[in-house]
C-alpha positions in Angstrom: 97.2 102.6 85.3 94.2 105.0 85.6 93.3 107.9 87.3 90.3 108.4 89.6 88.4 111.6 91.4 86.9 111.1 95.3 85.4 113.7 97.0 87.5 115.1 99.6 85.0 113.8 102.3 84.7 110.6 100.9 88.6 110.4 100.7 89.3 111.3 104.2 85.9 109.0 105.8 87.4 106.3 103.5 84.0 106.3 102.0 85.6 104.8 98.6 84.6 101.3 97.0 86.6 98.0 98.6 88.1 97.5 95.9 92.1 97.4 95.9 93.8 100.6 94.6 96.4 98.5 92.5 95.7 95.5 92.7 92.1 96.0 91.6 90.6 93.0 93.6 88.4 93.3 96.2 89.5 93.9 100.0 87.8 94.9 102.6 91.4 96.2 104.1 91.9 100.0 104.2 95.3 102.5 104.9 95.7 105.8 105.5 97.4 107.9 103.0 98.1 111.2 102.6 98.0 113.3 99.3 99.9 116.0 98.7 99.9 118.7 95.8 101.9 122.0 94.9 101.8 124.2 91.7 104.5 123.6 88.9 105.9 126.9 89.3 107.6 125.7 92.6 110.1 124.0 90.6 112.0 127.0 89.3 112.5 128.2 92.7 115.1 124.9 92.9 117.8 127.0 91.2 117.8 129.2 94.4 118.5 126.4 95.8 116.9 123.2 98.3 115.9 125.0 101.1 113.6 128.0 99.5 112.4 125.6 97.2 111.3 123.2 99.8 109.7 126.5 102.3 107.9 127.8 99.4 106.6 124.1 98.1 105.7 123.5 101.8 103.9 126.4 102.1 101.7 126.5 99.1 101.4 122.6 99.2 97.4 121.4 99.7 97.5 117.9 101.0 94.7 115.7 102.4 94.8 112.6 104.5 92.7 110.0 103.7 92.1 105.7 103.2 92.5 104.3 100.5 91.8 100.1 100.2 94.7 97.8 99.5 95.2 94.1 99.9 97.2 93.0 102.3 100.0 91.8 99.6 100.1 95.6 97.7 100.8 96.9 101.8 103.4 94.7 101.9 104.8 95.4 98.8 104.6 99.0 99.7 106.2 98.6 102.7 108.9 96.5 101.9 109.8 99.2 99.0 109.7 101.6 101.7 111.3 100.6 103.9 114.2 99.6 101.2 114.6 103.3 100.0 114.9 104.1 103.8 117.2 101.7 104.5 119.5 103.2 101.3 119.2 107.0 102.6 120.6 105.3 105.6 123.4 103.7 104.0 124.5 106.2 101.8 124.7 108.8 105.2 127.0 106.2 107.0 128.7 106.4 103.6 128.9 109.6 103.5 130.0 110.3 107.3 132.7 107.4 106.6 134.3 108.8 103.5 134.6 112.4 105.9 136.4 110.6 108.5 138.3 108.8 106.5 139.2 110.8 103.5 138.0 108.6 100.5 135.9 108.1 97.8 133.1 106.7 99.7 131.4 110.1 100.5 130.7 110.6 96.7 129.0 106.9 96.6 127.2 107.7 99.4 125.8 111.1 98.4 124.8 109.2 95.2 123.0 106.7 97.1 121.3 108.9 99.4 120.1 111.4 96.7 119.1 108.7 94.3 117.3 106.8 97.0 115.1 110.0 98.1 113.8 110.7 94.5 112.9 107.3 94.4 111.6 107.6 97.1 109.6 111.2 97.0 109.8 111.7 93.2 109.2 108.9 92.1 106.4 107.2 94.7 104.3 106.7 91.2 105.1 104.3 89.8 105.0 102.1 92.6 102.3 103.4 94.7 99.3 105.9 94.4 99.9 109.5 93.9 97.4 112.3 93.6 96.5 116.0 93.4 94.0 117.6 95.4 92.2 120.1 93.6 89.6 123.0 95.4 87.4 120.1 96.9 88.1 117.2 95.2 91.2 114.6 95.3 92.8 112.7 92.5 94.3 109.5 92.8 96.7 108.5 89.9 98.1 105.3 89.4 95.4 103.2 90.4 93.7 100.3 88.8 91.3 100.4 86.5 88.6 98.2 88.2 89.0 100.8 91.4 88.6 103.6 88.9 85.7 102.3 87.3 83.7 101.7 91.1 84.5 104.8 92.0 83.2 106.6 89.0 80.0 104.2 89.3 79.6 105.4 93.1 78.9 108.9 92.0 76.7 107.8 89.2 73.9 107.6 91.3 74.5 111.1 93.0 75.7 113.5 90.0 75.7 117.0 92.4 78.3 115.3 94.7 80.4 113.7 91.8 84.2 115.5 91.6 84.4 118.0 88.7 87.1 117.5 86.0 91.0 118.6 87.1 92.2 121.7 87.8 
């Protein structure tokens, strides 16, 4: 998979070529998306624990909402894998809530579940979907195919002073 700079207007007006982020086919189907970034220094705070190192990653986090195109099969795919990893959080807090009540075993299994789900989930979005940085005014998509790559570096061809500047 490649990696591919946009503008952050053209990211948010969806002003990208209709080609499929993955799938790198053509599609004149868009989705919103949003892209969120925080420095690497935010994970040492994690052995102060979850909750300052989610405040502090919250508050220095730059994000940007934008659309991005995708077939209709790649949002399904998406979805369904979505939806999945929710459906797993779910089941391992029913686990978890069971194995309090009822004093066994399944609290562990659940905790596993739910944990493991989440970095799949959050951590791990990757490798099966976009993922990004925005940097100053400029937003990078990783992940994405290398025909959707190769349009969008071709759309700025033609207008150098508005092309995204290397990362950041």
């Amino acid at each position: 998979m490649a990696s591919a700079a946009a503008t952050r207007e053209d990211f948010v007006a969806g002003n990208l070529p209709a080609i499929c982020v993955k799938s790198g086919v053509e599609t004149q189907r868009f989705t919103s998306v949003r892209i969120t970034s925080a420095p690497g220094w935010t994970w040492i705070l994690i052995l102060f624990g979850i909750l300052p190192f989610l405040i502090v990653r919250y508050l220095v986090a730059k994000s940007a909402a934008g659309r991005v195109p995708v077939t209709e099969a790649v949002g399904r795919r998406v979805r369904t894998i979505e939806w999945a990893l929710i459906a797993a959080v779910l089941v391992g807090i029913v686990l978890i809530l069971i194995g309090f009540v009822g004093g066994s075993y399944l609290a562990i299994g659940g905790l596993v579940v739910a944990v493991v789900a989440l970095v799949i989930l959050e951590g791990a979005r990757g490798t099966w979907w976009i993922s990004g940085r925005v940097s100053g005014n400029d937003v990078w998509l990783h992940g994405v195919h290398a025909n959707f790559a190769h349009a969008l570096g071709a759309q700025y061809h033609d207008r150098p002073d508005e092309a995204p500047g290397p990362p950041r």
